[in-house]
BASETOR-345434 format. One line per 4 residues: number of its first residue (from 1); their letters; for each residue x, y, z of N, C-alpha, C. Coordinates in nm, 2 decimals, padded with zeros to 4 digits. Atoms other than C-alpha are relative to their C-alpha. Example, Ala and Ser with C-alpha at 12.3 -4.5 7.8 and 13.67 -1.06 7.14 Angstrom:
BEGIN
1) AS) 00.09:-00.12:00.00:01.23:-00.45:00.78:00.09:00.12:00.00; -00.09:-00.11:00.00:01.37:-00.11:00.71:-00.08:00.11:00.08
***
This chain:
BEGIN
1) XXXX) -00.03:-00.03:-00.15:21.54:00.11:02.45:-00.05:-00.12:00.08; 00.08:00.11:-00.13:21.49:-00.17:02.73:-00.05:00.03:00.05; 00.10:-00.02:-00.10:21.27:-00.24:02.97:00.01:00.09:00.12; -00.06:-00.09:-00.12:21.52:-00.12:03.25:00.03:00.14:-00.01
5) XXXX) -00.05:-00.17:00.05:21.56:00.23:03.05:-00.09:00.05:-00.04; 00.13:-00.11:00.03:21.22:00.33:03.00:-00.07:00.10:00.08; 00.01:-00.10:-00.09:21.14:00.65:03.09:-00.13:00.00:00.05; 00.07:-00.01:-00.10:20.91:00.66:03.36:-00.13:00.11:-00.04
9) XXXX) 00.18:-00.08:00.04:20.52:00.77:03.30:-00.02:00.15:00.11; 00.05:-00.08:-00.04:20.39:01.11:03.41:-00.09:-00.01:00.10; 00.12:00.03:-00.12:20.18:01.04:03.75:-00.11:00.13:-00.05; 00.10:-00.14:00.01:20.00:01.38:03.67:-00.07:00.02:-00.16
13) XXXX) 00.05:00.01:00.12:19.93:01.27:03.30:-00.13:-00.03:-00.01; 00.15:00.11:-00.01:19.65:01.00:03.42:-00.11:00.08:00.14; 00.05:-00.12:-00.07:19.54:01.29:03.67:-00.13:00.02:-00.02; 00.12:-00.05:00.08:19.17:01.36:03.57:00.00:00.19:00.08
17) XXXX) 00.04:-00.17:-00.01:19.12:01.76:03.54:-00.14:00.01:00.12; 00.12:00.03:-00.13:18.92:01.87:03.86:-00.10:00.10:-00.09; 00.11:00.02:00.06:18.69:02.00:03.58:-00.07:-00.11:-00.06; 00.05:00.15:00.06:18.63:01.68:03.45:-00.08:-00.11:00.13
21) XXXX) 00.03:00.01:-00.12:18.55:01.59:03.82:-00.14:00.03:00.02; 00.12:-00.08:-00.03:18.31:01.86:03.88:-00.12:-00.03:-00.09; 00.11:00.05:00.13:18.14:01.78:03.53:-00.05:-00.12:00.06; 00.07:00.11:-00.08:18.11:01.45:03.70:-00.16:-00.05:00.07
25) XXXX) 00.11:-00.02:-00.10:17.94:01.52:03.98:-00.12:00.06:-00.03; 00.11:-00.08:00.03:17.71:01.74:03.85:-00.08:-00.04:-00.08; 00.05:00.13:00.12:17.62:01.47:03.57:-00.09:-00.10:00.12; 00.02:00.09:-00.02:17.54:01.24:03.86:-00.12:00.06:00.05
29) XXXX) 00.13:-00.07:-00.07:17.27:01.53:03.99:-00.12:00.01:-00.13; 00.09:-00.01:00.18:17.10:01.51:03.57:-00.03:00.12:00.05; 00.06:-00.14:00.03:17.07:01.88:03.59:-00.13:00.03:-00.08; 00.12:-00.03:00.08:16.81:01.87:03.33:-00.12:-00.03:00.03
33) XXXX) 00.12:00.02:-00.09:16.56:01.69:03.55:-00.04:00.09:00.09; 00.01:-00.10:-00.13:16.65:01.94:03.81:-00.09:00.09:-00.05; 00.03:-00.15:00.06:16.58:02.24:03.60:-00.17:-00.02:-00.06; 00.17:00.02:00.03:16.18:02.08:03.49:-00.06:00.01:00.17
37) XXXX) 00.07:-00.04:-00.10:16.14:02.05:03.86:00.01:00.12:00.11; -00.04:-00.09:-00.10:16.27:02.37:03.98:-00.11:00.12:-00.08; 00.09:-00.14:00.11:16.00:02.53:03.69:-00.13:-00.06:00.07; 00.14:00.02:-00.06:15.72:02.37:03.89:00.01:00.09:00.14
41) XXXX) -00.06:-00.04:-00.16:15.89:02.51:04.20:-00.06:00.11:00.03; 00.01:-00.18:-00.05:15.92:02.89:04.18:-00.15:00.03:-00.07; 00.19:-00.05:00.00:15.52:02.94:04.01:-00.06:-00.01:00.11; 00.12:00.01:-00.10:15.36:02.79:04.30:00.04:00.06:00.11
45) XXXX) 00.01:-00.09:-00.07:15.56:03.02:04.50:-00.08:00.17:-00.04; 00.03:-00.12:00.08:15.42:03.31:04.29:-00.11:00.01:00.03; 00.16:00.06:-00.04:15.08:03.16:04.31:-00.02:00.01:00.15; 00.03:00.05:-00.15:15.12:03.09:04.70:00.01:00.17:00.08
49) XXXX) 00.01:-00.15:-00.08:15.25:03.43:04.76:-00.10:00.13:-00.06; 00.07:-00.09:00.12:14.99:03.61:04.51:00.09:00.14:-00.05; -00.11:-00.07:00.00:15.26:03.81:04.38:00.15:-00.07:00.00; -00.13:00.00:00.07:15.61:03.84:04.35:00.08:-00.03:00.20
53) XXXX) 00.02:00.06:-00.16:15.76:03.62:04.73:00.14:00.08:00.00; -00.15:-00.05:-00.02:16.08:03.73:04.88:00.09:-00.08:-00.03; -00.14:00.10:00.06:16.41:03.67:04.72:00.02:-00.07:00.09; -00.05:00.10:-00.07:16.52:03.52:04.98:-00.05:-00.18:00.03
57) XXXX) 00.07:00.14:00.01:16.30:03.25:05.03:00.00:-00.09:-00.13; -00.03:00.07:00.14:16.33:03.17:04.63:00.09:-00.05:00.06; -00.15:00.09:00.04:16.70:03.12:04.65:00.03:-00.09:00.10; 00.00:00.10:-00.12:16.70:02.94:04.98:-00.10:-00.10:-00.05
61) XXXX) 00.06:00.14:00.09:16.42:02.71:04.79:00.03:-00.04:-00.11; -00.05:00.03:00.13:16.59:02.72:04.49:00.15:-00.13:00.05; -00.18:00.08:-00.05:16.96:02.55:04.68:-00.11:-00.07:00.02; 00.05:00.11:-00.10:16.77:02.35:04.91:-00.06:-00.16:-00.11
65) XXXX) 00.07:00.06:00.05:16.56:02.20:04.63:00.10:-00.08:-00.08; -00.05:00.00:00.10:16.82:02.16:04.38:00.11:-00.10:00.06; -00.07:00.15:-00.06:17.04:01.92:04.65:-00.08:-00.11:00.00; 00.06:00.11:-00.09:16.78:01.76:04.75:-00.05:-00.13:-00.16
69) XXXX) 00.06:00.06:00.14:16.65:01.64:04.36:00.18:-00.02:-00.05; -00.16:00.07:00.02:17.07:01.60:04.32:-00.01:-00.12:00.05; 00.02:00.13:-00.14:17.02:01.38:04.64:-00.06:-00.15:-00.08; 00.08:00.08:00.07:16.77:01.20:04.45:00.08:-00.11:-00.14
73) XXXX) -00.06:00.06:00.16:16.94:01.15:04.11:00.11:-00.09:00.03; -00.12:00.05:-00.06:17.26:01.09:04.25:-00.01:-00.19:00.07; 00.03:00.12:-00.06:17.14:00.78:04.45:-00.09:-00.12:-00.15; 00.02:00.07:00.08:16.93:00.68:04.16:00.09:-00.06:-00.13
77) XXXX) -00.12:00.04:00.07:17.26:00.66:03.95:00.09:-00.11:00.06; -00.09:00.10:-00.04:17.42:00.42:04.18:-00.05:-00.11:-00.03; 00.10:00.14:00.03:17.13:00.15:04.18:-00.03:-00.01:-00.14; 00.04:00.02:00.16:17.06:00.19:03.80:00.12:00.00:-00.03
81) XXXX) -00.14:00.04:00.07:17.44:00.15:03.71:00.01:-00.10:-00.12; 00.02:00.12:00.09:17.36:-00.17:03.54:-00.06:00.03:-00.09; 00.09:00.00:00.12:17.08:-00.07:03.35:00.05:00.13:-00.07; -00.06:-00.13:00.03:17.25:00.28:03.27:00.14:-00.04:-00.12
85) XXXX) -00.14:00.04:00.10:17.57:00.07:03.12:-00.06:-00.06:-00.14; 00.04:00.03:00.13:17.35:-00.11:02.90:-00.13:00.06:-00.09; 00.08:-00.15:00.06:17.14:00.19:02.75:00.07:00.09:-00.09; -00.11:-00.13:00.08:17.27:00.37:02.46:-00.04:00.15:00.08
89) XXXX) 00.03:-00.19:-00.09:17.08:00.71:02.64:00.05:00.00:00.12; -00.03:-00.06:-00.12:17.23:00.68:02.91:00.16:-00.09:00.05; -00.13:00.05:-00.01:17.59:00.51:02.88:00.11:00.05:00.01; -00.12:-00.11:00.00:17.79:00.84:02.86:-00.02:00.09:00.12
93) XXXX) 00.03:-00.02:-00.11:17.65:00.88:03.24:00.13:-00.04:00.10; -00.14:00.01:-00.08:17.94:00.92:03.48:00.06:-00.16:00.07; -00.01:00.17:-00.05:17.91:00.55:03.66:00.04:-00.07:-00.13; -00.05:00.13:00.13:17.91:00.36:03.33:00.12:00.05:-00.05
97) XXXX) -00.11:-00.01:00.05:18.20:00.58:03.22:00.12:00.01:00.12; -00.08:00.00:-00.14:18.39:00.53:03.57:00.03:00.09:00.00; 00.01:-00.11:-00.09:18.41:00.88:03.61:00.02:00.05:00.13; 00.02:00.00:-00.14:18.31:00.83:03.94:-00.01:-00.15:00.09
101) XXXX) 00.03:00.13:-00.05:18.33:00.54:04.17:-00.14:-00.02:00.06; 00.15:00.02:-00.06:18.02:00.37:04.29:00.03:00.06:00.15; -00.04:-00.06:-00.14:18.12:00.46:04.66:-00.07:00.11:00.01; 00.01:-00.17:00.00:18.22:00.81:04.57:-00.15:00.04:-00.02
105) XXXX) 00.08:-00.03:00.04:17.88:00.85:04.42:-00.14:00.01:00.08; 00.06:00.03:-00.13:17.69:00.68:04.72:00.03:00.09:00.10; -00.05:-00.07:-00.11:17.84:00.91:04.95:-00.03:00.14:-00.03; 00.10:-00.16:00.05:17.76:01.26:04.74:-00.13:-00.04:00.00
109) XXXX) 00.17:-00.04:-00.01:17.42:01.14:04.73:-00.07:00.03:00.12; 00.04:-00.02:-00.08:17.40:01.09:05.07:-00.01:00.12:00.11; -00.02:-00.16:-00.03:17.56:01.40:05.17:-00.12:00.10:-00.05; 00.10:-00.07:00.02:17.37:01.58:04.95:-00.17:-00.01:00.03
113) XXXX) 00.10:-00.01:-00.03:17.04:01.44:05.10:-00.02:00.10:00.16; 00.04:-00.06:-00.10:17.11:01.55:05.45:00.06:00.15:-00.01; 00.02:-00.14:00.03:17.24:01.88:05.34:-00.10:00.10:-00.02; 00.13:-00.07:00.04:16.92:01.98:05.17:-00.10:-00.03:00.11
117) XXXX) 00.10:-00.01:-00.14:16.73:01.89:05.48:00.02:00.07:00.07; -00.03:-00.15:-00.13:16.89:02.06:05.73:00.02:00.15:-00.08; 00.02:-00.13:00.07:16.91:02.36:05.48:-00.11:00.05:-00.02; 00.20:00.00:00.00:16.51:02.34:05.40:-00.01:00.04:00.13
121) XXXX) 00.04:-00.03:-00.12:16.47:02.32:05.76:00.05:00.12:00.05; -00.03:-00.13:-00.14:16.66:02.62:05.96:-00.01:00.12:-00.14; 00.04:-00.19:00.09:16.64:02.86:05.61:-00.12:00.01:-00.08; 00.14:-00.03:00.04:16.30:02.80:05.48:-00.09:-00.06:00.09
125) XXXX) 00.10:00.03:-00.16:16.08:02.57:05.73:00.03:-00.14:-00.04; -00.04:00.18:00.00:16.06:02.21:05.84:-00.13:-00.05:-00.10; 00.15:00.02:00.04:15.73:02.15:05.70:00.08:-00.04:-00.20; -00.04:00.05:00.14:15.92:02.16:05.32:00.10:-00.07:-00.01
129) XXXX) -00.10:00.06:00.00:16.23:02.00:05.39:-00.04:-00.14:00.05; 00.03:00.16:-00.02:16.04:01.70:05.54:-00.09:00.00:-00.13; 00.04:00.07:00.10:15.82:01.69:05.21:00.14:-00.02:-00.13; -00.06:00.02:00.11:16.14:01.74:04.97:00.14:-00.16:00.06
133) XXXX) -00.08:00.12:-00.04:16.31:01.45:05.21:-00.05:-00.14:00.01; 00.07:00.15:00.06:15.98:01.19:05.14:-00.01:00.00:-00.16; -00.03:00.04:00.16:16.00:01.28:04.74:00.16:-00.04:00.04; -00.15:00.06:00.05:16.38:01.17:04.77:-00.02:-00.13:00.06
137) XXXX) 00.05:00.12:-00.05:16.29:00.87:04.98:-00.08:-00.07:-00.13; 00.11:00.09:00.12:16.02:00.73:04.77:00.07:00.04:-00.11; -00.10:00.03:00.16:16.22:00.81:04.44:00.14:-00.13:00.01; -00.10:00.10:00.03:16.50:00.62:04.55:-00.04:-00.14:00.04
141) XXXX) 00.03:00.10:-00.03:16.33:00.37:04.72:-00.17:-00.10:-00.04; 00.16:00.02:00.06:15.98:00.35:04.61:00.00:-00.01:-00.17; -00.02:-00.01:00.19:16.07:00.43:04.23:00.14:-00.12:-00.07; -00.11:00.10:00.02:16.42:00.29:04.20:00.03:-00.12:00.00
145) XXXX) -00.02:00.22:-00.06:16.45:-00.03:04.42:-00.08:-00.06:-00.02; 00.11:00.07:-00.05:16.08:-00.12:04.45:-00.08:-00.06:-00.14; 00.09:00.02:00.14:15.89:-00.06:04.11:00.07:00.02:-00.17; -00.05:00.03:00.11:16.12:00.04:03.83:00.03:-00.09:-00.08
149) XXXX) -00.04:00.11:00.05:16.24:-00.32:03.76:-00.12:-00.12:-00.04; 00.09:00.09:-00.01:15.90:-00.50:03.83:-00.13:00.02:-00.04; 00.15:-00.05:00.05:15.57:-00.32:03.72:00.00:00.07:-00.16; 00.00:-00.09:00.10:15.50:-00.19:03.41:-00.09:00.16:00.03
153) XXXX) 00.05:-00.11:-00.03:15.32:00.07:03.64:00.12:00.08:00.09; -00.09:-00.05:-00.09:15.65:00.20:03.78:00.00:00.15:-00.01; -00.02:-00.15:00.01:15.63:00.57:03.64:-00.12:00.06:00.05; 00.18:-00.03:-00.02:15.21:00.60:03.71:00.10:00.05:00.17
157) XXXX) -00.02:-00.02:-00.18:15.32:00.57:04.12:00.13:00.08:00.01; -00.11:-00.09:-00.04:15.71:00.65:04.09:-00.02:00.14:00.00; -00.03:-00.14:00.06:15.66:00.98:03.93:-00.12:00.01:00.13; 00.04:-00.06:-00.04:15.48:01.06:04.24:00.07:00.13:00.09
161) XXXX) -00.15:-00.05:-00.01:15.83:01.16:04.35:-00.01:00.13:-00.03; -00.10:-00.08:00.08:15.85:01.40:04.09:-00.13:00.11:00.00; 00.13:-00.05:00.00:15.51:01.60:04.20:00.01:00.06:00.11; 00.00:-00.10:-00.13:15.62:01.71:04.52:00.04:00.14:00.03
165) XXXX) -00.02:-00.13:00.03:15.79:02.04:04.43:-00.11:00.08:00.00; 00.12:-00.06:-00.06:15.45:02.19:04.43:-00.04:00.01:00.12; 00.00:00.02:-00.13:15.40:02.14:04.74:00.12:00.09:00.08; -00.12:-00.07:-00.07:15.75:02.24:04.85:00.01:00.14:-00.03
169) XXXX) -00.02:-00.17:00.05:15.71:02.61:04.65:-00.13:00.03:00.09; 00.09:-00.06:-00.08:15.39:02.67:04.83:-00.01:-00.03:00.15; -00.06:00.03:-00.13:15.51:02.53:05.18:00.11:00.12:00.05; -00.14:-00.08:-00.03:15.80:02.75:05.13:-00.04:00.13:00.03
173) XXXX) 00.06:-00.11:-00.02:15.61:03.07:05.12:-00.10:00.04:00.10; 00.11:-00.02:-00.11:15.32:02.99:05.36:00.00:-00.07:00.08; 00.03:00.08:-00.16:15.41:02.75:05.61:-00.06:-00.10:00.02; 00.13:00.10:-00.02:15.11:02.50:05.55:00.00:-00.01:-00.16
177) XXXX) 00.06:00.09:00.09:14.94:02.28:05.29:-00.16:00.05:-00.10; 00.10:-00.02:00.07:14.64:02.37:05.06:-00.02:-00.08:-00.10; 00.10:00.06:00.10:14.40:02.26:04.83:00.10:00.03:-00.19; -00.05:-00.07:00.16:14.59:02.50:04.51:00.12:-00.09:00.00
181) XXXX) -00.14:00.08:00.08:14.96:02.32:04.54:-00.07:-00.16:00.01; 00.07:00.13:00.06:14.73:01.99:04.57:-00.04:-00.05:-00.13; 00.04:00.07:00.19:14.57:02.01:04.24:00.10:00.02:-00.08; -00.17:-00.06:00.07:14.92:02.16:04.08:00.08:-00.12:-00.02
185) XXXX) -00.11:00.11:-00.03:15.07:01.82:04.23:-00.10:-00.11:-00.07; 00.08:00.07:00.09:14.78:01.62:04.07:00.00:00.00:-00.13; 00.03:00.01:00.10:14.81:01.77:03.74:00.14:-00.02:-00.02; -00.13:00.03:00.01:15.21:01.66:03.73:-00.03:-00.16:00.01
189) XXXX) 00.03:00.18:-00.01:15.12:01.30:03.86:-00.06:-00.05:-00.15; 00.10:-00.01:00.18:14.82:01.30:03.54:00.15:00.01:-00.14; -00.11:-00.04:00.15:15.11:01.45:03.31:00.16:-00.07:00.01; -00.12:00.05:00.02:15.41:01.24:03.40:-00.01:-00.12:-00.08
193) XXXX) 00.04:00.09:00.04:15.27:00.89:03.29:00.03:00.03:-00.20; -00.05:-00.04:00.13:15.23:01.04:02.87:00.14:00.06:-00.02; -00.15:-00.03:00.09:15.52:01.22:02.87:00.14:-00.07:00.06; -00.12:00.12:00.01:15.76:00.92:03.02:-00.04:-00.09:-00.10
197) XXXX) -00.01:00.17:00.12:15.60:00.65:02.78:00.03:00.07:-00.10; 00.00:-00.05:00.09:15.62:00.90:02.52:00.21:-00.02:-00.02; -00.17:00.06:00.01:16.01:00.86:02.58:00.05:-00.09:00.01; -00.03:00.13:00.01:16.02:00.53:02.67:-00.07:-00.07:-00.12
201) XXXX) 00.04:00.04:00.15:15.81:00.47:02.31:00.17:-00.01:-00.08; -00.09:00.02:00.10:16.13:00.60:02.14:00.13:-00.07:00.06; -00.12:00.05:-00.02:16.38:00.44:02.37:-00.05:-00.18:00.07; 00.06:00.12:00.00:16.17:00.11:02.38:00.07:-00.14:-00.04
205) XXXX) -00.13:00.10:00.01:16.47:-00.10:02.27:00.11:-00.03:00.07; -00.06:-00.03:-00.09:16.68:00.03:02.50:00.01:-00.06:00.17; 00.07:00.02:-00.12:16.45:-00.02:02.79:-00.04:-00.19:00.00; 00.05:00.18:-00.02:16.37:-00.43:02.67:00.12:-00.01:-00.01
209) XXXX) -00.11:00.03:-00.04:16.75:-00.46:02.67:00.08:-00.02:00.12; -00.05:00.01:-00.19:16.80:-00.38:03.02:-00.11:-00.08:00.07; 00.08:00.06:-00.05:16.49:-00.58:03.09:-00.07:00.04:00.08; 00.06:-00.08:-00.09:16.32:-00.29:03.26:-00.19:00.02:-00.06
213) XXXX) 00.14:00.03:00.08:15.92:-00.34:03.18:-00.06:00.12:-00.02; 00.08:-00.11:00.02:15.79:00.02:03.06:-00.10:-00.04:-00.08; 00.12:00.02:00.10:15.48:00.01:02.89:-00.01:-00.03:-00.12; 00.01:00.02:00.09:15.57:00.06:02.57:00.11:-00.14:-00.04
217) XXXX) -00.07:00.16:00.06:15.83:-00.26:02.56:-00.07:-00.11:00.05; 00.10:00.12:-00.01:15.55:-00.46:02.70:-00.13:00.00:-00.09; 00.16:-00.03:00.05:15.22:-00.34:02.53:00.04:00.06:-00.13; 00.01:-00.08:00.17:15.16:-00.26:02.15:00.00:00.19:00.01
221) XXXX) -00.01:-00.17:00.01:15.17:00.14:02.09:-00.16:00.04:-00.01; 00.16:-00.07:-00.05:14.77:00.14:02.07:-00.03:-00.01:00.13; 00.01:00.02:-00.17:14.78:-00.01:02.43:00.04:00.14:00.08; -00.03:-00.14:-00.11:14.99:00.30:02.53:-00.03:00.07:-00.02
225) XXXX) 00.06:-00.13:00.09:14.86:00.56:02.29:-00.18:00.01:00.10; 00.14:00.01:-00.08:14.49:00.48:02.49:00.05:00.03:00.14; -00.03:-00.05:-00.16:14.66:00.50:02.84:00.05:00.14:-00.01; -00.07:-00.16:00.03:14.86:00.81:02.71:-00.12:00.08:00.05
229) XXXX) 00.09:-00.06:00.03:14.53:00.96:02.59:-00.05:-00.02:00.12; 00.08:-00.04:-00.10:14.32:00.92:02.92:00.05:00.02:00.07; -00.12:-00.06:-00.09:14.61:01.03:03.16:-00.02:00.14:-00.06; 00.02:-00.11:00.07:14.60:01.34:02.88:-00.12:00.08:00.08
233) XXXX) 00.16:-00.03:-00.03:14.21:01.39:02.96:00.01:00.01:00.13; 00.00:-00.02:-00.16:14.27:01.36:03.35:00.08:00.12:00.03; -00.15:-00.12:-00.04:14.57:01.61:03.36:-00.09:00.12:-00.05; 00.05:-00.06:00.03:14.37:01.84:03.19:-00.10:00.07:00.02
237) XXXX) 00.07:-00.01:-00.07:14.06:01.86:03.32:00.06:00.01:00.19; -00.11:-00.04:-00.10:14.28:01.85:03.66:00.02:00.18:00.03; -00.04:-00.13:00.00:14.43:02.17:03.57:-00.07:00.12:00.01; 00.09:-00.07:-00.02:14.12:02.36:03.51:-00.07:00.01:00.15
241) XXXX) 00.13:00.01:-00.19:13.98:02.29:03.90:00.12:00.10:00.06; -00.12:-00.17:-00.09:14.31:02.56:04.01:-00.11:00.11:-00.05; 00.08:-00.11:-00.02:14.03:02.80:03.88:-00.05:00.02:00.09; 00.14:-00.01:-00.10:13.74:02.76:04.13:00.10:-00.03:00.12
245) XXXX) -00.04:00.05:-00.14:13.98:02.58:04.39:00.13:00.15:00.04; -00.04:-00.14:00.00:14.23:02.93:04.40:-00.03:00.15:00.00; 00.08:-00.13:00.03:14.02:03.18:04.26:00.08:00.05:-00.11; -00.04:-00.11:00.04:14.22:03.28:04.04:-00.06:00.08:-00.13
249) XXXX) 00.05:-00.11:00.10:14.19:03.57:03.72:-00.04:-00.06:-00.11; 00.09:00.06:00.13:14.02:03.45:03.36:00.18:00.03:-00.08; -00.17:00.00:00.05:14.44:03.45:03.25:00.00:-00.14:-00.03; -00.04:00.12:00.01:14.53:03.14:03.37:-00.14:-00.15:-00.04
253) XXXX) 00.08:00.13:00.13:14.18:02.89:03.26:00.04:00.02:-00.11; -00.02:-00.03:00.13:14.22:03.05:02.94:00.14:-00.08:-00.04; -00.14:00.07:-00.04:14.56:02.95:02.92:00.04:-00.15:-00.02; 00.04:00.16:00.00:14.49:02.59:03.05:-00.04:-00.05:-00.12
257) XXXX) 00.11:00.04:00.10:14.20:02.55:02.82:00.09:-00.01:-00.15; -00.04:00.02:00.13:14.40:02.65:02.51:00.12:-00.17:00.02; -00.09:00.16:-00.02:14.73:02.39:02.63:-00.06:-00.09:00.00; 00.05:00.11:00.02:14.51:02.14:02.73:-00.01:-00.02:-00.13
261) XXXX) 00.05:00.06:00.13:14.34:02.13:02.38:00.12:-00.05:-00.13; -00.12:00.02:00.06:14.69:02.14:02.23:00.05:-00.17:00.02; -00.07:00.14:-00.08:14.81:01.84:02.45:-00.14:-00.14:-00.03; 00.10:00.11:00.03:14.50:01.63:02.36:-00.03:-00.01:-00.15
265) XXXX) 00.03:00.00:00.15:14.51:01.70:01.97:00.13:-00.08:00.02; -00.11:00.04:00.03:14.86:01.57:02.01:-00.02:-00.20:00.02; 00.04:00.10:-00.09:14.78:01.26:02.23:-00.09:-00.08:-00.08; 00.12:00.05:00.08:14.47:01.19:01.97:00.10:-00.07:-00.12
269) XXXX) -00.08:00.09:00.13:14.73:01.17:01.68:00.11:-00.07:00.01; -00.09:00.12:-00.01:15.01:00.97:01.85:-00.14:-00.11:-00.02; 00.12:00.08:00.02:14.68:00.73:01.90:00.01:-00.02:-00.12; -00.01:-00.01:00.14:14.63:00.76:01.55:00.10:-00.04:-00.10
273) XXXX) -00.09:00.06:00.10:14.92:00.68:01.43:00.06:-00.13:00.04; -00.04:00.11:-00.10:14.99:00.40:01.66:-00.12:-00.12:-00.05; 00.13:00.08:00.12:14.63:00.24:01.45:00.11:-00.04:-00.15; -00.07:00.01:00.14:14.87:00.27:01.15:00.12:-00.09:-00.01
277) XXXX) -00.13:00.04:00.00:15.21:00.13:01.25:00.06:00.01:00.18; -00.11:00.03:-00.16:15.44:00.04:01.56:00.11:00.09:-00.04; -00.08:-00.09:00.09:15.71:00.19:01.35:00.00:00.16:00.08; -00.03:-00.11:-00.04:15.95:00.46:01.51:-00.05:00.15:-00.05
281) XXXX) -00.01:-00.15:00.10:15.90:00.70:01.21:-00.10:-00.01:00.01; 00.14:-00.07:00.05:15.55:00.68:01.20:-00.09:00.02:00.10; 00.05:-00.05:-00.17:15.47:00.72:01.59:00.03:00.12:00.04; -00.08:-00.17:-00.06:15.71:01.06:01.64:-00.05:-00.01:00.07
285) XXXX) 00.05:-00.11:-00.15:15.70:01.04:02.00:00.03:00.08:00.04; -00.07:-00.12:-00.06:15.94:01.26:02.10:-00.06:00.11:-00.05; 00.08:-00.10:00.06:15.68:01.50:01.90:-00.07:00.06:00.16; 00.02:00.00:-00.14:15.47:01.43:02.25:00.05:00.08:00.11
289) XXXX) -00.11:-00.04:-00.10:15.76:01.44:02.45:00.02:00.11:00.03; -00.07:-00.16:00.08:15.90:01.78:02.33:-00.12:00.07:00.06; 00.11:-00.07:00.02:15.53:01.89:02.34:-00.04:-00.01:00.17; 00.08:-00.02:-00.11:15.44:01.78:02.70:00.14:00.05:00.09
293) XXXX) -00.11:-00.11:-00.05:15.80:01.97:02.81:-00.12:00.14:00.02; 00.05:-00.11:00.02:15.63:02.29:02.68:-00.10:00.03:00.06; 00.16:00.03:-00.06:15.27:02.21:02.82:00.06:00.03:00.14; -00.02:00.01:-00.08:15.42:02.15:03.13:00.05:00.18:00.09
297) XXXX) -00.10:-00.09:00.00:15.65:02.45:03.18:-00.09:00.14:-00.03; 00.14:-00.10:00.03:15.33:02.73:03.01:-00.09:00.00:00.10; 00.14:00.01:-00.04:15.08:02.59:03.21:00.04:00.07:00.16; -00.05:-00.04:-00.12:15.28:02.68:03.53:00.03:00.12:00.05
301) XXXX) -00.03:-00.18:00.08:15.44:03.05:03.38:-00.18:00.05:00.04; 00.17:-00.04:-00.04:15.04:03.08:03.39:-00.09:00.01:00.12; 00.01:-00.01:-00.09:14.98:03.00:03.68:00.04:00.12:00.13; -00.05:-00.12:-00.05:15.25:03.26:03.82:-00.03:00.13:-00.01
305) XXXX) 00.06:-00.16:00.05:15.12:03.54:03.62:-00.10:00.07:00.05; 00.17:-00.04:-00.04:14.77:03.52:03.68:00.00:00.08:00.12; 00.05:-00.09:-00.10:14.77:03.69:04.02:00.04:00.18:-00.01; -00.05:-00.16:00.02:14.96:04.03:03.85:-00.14:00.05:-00.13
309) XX) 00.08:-00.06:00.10:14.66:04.05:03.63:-00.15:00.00:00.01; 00.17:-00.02:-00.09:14.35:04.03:03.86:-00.02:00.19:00.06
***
């Protein structure tokens, strides 16, 4: 057949499915970040309201939060594009796979920032929607633009970002600030540092490819396994001061006290193996990793309970 007699392409072929869209978008919010910080969220409403708070105010801090940490992501996918393309973990991310245009992506994030503020604001209070509108600020601009590319202390400060949900579940419920979602937000700061190097241990090739300085592609694995470990020690002892500083029931120490000792036997033998070998197989961080998920996520459950069992 000729060139003049070829039957004409399907415009609706090269169409993308407005599922494939949606999947998009919703890729550009990393749901799975969302969903660690929406488990710090609803405890310290639990805690804040001693008891069980009103639905309403959950689900209205559950949206609000859940744009606003989109907000976040979203923006941080535009500016990390580059380093995102050249990252095997993170190359099947909607930008690198043009999915989505940079624009398009710049413009849902921004949307979704000032949506989740004015939503915080008139259906839960101002007071949380201006702290869940300085964690998206300082994540995108404090973490993102400022320190991710230049410190190898970028996750120590960035991840302060990612500590403010405490704060916003107990704002949400009482209006004001306390001492209890303070230490809650101290022992997230303490516990983000191990369990990012512990991921940037195993994606430590990844991370010197994009020329992004995490700890472990600058410093030997004893260097980080020693910072791991005393961040471990701080977070943990941290955790225990929600007793005396709350009051709460002989539940939640207990509780702590076992995790902690969990999370510091663990933290002792990355150490330990990091004396032995640099070597992926003989470090298992993502053992850590996995481990300071679970830590994370119990210690909070604990936190929520404790007041049904005083």
């Amino acid at each position: 057949m000729s060139a003049g007699h070829q039957r004409p392409s399907d415009p609706s072929s090269a169409r993308p499915r407005v599922s494939d869209v949606v999947s998009a978008y919703v890729g550009l919010m990393k749901p799975r970040i969302i969903e660690l910080l929406l488990l710090t969220t609803v405890p310290m409403m639990f805690l804040a309201a001693q008891g069980v708070p009103g639905l309403w105010v959950v689900v209205a801090t559950l949206v609000g939060g859940t744009l606003s940490a989109g907000s976040a992501n979203a923006l941080n996918c535009v500016f990390d594009a580059d380093i995102d393309q050249q990252m095997r973990r993170t190359r099947r991310r909607p930008l690198p796979r043009h999915a989505v245009t940079t624009r398009a992506a710049l413009v849902f994030g921004l949307v979704l920032g000032v949506v989740s503020t004015v939503w915080l604001g008139f259906l839960v209070n101002w007071l949380s929607a201006g702290l869940a509108l300085a964690a998206n600020v300082f994540y995108v601009v404090g973490y993102t633009m400022l320190l991710k590319r230049r410190t190898a202390q970028n996750v120590v400060w960035g991840g302060l970002a990612g500590c403010f949900p405490t704060l916003i579940g107990w704002t949400a419920v009482t209006g004001e600030l306390a001492w209890a979602p303070v230490v809650m937000y101290a022992v997230v700061f303490f516990w983000t540092p191990p369990h990012t190097w512990a991921l940037a241990t195993r994606y430590r090739e990844d991370y010197a490819q994009a020329d992004v300085p995490m700890l472990p592609v600058i410093a030997p694995a004893t260097v980080v396994g020693r910072k791991m470990l005393a961040y471990s020690y701080a977070m943990v002892a941290t955790s225990l001061l929600l007793w005396p500083v709350a009051g709460t029931g002989w539940f939640y120490p207990v509780v702590a006290a076992v995790l902690g000792a969990a999370f510091l036997v663990e933290a002792h033998l990355f150490l330990s193996r990091a004396h032995t070998s640099n070597e992926l197989t003989v470090l298992k961080p993502m053992r850590l990793f996995h481990w300071s998920n679970a830590y994370l996520a119990l210690l909070f459950v604990a936190a929520a309970i404790d007041p049904f069992l005083r």
